[in-house]
C-alpha positions as CSV (number, residue, x, y, z in Angstrom):
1,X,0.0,0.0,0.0
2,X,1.8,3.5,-1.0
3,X,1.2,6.2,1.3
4,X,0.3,9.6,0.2
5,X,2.7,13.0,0.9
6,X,-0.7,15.5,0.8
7,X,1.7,18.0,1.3
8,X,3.4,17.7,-1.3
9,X,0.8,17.2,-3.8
10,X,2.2,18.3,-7.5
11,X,1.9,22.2,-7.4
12,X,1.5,22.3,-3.5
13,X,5.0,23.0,-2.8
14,X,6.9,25.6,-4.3
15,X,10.5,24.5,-3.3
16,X,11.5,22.1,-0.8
17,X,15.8,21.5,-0.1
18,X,16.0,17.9,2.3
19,X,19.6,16.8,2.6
20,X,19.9,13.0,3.8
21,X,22.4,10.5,3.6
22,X,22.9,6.6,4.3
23,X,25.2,3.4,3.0
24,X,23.1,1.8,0.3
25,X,24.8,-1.4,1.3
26,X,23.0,-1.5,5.1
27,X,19.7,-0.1,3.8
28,X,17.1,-2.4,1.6
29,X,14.7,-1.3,-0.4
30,X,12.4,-1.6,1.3
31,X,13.7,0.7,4.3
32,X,10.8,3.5,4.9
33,X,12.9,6.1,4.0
34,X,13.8,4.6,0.4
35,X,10.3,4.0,-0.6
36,X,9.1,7.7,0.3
37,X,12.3,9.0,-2.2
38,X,10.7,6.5,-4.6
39,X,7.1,7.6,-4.4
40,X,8.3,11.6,-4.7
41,X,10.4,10.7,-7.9
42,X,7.4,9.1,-9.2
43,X,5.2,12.2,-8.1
44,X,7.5,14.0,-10.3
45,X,8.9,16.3,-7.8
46,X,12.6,16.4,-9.1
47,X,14.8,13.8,-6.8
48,X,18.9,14.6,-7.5
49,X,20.7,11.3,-5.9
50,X,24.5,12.3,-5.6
51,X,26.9,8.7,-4.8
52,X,30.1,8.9,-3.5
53,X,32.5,6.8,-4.2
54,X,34.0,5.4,-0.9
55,X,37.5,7.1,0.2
56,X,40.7,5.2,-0.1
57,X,41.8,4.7,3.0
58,X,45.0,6.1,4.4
59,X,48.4,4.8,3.0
């Protein structure tokens, strides 16, 4: 069952900046906060995913 973001219904938000971040590797798919990225990106509301690569460690 999807839930529903009534406030941010297409055209209900004017802009919206959310910062998150978390290891893909230790989160599943079906982790809450995954599924409401996926339900806004297929609202349409504009989702930018930046990955980093991990850092080489130390030499």
């Amino acid at each position: 069952m999807a839930r529903r973001h009534p406030g941010f219904a297409k055209g209900s938000v004017e802009s919206l900046f959310f910062c998150g971040a978390y290891r893909d590797n230790e989160v599943s798919p079906t982790h809450p906060f995954l599924v409401a990225l996926e339900e806004l990106e297929r609202s349409g509301l504009g989702v930018r995913s930046i990955v980093l690569e991990p850092s080489p460690l130390p030499t």
